[in-house]
N, C-alpha and C positions, 0 to 999 in steps of 0.2 A: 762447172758453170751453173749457175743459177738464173729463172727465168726470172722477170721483171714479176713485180707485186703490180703494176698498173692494170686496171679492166681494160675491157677493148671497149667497152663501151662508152661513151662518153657522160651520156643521159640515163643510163639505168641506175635504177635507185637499188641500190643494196638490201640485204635484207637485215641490216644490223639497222636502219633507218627506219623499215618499214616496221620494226619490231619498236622502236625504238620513238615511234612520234605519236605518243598519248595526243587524246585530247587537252587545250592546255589554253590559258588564257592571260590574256598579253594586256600590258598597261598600255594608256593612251596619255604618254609624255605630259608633263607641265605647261598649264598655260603659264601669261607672260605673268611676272609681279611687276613691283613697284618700280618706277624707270628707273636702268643705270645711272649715279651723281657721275661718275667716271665723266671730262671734259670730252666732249665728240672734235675730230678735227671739223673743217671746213669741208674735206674733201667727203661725196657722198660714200658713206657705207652700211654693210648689212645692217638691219633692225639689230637690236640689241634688247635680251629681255632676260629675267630675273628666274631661274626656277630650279628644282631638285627633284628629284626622285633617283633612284635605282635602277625601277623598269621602265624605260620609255614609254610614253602614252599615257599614263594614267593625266586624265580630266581633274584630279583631284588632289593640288600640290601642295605637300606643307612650305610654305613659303619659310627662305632665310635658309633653308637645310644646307645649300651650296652656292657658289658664288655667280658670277654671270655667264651667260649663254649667250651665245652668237648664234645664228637658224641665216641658214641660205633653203632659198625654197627651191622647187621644182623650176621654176620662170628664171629663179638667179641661176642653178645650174643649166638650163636651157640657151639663155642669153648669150652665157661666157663659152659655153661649146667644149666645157671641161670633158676630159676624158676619163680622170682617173680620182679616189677620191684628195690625191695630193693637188693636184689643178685644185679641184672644189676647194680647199683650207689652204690654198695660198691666197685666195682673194679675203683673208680678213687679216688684221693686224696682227702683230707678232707673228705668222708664220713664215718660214721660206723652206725654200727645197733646195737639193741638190741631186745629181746621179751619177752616184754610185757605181749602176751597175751595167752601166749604160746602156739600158732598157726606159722608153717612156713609162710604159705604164707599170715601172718600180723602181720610183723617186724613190727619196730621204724626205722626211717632213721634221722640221724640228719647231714644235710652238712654244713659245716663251723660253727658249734654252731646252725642252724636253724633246725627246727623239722618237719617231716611231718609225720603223723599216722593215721591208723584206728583208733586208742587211742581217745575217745571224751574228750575234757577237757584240750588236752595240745593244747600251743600255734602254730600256724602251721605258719611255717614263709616259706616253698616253696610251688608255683602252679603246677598243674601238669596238660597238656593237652595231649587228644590223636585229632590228625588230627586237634588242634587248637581251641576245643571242653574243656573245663574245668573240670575236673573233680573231683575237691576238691566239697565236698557235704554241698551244701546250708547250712545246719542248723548250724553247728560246723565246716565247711570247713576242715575234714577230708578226708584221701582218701582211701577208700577201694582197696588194691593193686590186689586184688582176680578176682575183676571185669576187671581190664585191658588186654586186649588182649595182653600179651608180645610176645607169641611165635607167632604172626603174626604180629610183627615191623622191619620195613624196618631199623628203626635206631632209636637211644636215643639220646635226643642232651637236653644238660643243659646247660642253660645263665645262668651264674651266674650272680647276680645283688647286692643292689638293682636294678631296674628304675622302673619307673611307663607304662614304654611303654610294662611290662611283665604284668602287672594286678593283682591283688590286692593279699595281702598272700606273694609278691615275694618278700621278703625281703634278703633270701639267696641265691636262682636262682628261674626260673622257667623251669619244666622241660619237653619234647613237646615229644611223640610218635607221630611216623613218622610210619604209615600202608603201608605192603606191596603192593604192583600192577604187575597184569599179565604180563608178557613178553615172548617173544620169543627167542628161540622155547619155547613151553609150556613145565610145570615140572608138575610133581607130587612127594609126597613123604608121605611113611605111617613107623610111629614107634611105636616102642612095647619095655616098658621096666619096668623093676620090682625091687624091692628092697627089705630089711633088713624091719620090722616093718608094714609086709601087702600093702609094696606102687606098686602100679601097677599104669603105663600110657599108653596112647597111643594118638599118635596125627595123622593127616594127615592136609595134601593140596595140593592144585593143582592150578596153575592159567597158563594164556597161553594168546596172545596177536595176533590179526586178523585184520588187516587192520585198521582203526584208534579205535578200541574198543579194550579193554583189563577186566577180569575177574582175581577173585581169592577169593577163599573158603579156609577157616582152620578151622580146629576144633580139642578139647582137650577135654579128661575126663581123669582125676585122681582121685587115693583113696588113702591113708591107713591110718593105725591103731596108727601112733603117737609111740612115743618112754617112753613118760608120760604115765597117765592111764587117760584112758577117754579122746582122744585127736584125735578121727578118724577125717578125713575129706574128702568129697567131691567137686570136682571141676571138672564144665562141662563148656566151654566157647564154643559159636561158632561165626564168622566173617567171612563177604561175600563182599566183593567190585565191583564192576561195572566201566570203566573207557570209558573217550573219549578224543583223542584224535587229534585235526587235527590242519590245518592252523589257526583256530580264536581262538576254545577253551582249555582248560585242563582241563576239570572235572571227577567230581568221584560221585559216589553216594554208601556210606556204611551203612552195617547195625552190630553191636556187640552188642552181648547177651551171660549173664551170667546167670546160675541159680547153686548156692553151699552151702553148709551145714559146716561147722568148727565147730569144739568144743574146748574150750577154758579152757587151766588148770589155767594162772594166775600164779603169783608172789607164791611162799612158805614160811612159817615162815623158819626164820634161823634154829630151833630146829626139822622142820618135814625135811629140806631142805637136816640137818647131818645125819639125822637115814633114808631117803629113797630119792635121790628128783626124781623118779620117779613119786612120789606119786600125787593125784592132789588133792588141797585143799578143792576147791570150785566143784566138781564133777556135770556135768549135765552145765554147762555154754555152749550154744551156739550162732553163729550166723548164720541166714540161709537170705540170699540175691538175690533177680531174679534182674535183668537189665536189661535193652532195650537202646539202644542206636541208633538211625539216622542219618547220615549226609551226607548232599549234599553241594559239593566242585564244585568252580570253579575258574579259573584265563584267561586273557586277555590283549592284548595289549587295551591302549586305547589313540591315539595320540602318545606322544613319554614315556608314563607310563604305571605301571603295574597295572593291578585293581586286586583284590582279594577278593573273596565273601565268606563267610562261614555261613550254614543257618543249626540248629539242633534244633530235639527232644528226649527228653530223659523220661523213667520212672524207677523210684527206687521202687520195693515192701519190706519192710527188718522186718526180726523178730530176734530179741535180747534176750534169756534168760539168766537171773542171777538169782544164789541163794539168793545176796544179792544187788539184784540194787535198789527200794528202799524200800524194805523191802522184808523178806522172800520170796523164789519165786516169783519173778515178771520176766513177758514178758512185753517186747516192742516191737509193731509194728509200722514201719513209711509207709509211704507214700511219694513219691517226684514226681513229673512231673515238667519239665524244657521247657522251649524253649526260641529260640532268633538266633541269630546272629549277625555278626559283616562285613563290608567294608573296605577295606587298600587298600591306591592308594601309589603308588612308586616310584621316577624318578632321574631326575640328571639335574642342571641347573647349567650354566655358571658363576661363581661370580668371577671379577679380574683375570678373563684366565685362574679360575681352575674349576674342576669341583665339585657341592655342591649336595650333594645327602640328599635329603627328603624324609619323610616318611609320611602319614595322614593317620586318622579312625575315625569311628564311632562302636560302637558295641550297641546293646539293649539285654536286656532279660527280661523273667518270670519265675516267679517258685514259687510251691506252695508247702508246706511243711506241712505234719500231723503224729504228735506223739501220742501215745495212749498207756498207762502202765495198765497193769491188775496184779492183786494180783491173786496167784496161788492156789486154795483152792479143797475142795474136790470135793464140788458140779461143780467145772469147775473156768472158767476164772471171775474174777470179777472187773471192768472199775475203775481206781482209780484215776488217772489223765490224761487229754486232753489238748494238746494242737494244734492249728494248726496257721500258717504264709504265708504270699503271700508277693511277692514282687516283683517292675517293676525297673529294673535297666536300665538308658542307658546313655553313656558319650562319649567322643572325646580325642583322642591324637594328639597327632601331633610332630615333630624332624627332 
């Protein structure tokens, strides 16, 4: 028998993180270009605005690089009471959800025909970043929606694509969480609120902003009991930021962490679907996930361009229970440790009396990835297949 790879902790930062999160500096997304010709319906929806970059944030966008962006702000996620980031990108055109897994907060997102999921096995044709940071997962480039800080995002902005200047997966858009930063005067706010089927939340934050430094702390715990049978879940996130701000720099330095527990009903036969579909087939399926997340952001003038740095470390601990994953009773535990970063310089140069706006980068990473399936027996857990992957990625763009 083998113990679990998971910490007991939920919140302690690892030391492959702590090693692992240089100082680093983060673009500050695209403003808007020239308006969408695209027809609007009648019915009101998101702003709609033109831009590209790589690294979110950068102030300084070569326009035309990529196609249109849709941005829901903090007040549109607020208003709609979204939970997940699939709620958030169902309220614009072309998306819809479905579930899969029959967990809320781990839809199916499909936009324009392209798929993104927890789902391991289906084709994921969007990326998804927070602060610029990747979060589609090494192995099956899936995204655990659970783990994203939504309720501490400044904004949601989706490129729809292709381009390659979005990186790799982006074949329908790519889509970039934008964290929030302390201001002034400083806020706080703490909620409490409960539901139908055992759901209880409560969130708080606070941030606040002091001469060129700024802070901001959020945190979330939810529960309940599901509407299916055997469908509780747990959800604890917490997210802390650090900022600076003066005449040379913009940086940030953040830390999000996840630790949550779902339990998973699954699809139903047509036949148990008519006579109850409360019911849950596969009874006892869960997933239970801790996350660590680092990164150190910064941007700068340099000459007459913009440079932008983005420097993270990440660790996934994850256990997976099926009844029938691959064979009776089996757990999976993974393992993921990430690092890397990436460079974007930004400018505008004169060609025939206009002006020509560029973009360049380089990015690197690592990440090691280990799966581990045990058969579920009485005597305890028993090792039935292993595998483990490492990999050094690193390339250049340029537009």
């Amino acid at each position: 028998m083998s113990g679990p790879l998971v910490s007991r902790s939920a919140f302690s930062l690892p030391r492959f993180l702590a090693s692992a999160a240089w100082l680093i500096l983060l673009p500050r997304l695209a403003e808007a270009q020239k308006p969408d010709s695209t027809p609007k319906d009648t019915a009101a929806l998101p702003p709609i605005v033109v831009s590209g970059s790589r690294l979110p944030n950068v102030r300084e966008l070569a326009r035309g690089l990529t196609g249109r962006t849709a941005v829901l702000s903090a007040r549109d996620l607020d208003a709609r009471g979204v939970r997940s980031l699939a709620d958030a990108l169902e309220q614009l055109p072309g998306v819809t959800t479905s579930d899969e897994l029959g967990a809320p907060g781990q839809l199916d997102v499909a936009l324009r025909g392209f798929q993104v999921s927890p789902v391991v096995g289906l084709p994921q044709g969007v990326t998804v970043y927070v602060d610029g940071v990747r979060a589609n997962e090494p192995i099956a480039h899936e995204v655990n929606f659970d783990l994203l800080p939504l309720e501490d995002v400044d904004r949601v902005e989706v490129v729809y694509g292709p381009s390659v200047l979005l990186g790799r997966n982006s074949l329908g858009a790519a889509v970039n969480l934008v964290t929030r930063r302390g201001t002034a005067p400083g806020q706080g706010e703490l909620e409490v609120s409960g539901g139908s089927f055992g759901r209880a939340e409560v969130r708080v934050r606070a941030g606040a902003k002091t001469g060129v430094w700024d802070y901001y702390v959020g945190g979330r715990f939810e529960r309940e009991d599901g509407w299916r049978q055997q469908t509780e879940s747990r959800i604890g996130t917490l997210f802390a930021k650090v900022g600076l701000l003066n005449h040379t720099w913009d940086a940030t330095l953040s830390y999000s962490g996840a630790d949550n527990r779902i339990l998973q009903a699954g699809s139903l036969p047509e036949s148990l679907f008519a006579a109850n579909p409360r019911v849950n087939f596969t009874g006892g399926d869960f997933f239970a996930p801790r996350a660590h997340l680092l990164t150190l952001n910064a941007q700068r003038r340099v000459g007459g361009a913009q440079l932008a740095i983005n420097l993270y470390g990440r660790a996934l601990e994850s256990e997976q229970f099926n009844v029938n994953l691959a064979s009776a009773n089996s757990r999976q535990r993974n393992r993921v440790r990430q690092g890397g970063g990436a460079a974007q310089l930004t400018g505008t140069v004169a060609l025939l009396g206009r002006p020509l706006r560029w973009i360049t980068g380089v990015d690197a990473g690592a990440q090691g990835a280990a799966v581990r399936i045990f058969a579920v027996v009485s005597g305890g857990d028993s090792l039935t297949e292993s595998a483990r992957t490492d990999e050094l990625d690193a390339g250049g763009f340029a537009g």
